[in-house]
LOKOLTOR-852167 format. One record per residue (C-alpha): x, y, z; chain. Coordinates in Angstrom, 1 decimal, always signed. Example, Ala and Ser with C-alpha at 12.3 -4.5 7.8 and 13.67 -1.06 7.14 Angstrom:
BEGIN
+--------+--------+--------+--------+
|   east |  north |     up | chaine |
+--------+--------+--------+--------+
|  +12.3 |   -4.5 |   +7.8 |      A |
|  +13.7 |   -1.1 |   +7.1 |      A |
+--------+--------+--------+--------+
end
This chain:
BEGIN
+--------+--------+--------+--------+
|   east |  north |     up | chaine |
+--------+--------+--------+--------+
|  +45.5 | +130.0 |  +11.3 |      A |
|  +43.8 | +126.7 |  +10.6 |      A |
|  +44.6 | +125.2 |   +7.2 |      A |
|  +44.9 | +121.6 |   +7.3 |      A |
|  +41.9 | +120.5 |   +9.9 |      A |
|  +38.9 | +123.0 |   +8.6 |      A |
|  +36.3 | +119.6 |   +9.2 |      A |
|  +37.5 | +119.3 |  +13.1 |      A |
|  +37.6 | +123.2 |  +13.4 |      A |
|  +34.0 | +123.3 |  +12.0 |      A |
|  +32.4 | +121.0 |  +14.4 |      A |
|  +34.0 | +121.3 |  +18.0 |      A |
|  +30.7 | +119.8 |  +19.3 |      A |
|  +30.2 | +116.9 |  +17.2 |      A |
|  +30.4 | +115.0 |  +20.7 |      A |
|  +28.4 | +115.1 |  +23.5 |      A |
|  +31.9 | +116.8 |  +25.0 |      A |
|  +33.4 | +119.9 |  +23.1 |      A |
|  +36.9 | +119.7 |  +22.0 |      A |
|  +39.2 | +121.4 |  +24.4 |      A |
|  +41.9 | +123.7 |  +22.7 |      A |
|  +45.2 | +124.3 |  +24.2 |      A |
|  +47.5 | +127.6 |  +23.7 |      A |
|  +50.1 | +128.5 |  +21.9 |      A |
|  +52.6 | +129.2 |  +25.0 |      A |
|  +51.4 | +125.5 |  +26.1 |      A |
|  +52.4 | +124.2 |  +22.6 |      A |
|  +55.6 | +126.0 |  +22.3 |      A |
|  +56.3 | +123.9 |  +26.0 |      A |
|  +55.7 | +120.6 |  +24.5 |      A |
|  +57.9 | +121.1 |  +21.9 |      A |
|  +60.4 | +121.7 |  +24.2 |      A |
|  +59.9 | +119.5 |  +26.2 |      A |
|  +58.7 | +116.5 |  +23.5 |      A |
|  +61.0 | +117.7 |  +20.5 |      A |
|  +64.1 | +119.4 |  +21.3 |      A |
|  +62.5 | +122.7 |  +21.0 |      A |
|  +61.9 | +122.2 |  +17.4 |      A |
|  +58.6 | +122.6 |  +16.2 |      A |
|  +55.8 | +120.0 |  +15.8 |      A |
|  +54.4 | +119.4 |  +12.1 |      A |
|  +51.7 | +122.1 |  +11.3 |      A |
|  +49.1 | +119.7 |  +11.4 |      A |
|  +50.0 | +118.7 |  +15.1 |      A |
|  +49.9 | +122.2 |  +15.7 |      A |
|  +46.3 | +122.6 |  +14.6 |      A |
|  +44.9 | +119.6 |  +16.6 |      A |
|  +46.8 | +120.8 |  +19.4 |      A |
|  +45.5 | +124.4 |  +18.9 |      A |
|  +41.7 | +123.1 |  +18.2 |      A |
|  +41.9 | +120.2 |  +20.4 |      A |
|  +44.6 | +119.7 |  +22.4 |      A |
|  +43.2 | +119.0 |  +26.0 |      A |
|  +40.7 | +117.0 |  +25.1 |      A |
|  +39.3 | +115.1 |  +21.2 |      A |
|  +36.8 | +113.1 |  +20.8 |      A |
|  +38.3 | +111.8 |  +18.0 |      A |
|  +41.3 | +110.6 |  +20.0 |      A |
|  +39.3 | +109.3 |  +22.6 |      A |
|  +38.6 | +105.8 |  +22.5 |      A |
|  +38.9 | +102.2 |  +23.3 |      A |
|  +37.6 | +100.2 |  +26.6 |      A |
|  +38.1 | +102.1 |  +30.0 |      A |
|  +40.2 | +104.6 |  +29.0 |      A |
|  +43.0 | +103.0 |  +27.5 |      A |
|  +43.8 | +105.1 |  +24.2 |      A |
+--------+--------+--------+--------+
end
């Protein structure tokens, strides 16, 4: 259930590349792996969950290095 991000969530093809989601078993292994298990802040969550493998809004800066 997105809340927070309802813009992002509404245009997943603002880009000439879609935003890639990731899934929920993916995100539970990043927390574990990034937090101690515990989980990430809700909004994390949703860009994760909308955008997680790939954002154009993330992506950015001269060859690559966001």
């Amino acid at each position: 259930q997105i809340k927070i991000l309802k813009k992002l969530e509404a245009h997943p093809n603002a880009d000439r590349f879609p935003l890639k989601p990731i899934d929920e078993a993916e995100i539970l292994q990043l927390e574990q792996l990034y937090n101690s298990g515990n989980v990430f802040p809700n909004v994390l969550r949703e860009l994760l969950s909308i955008a997680g493998g790939y954002c154009y809004f993330l992506d950015y800066g001269p060859a690559n290095s966001q």
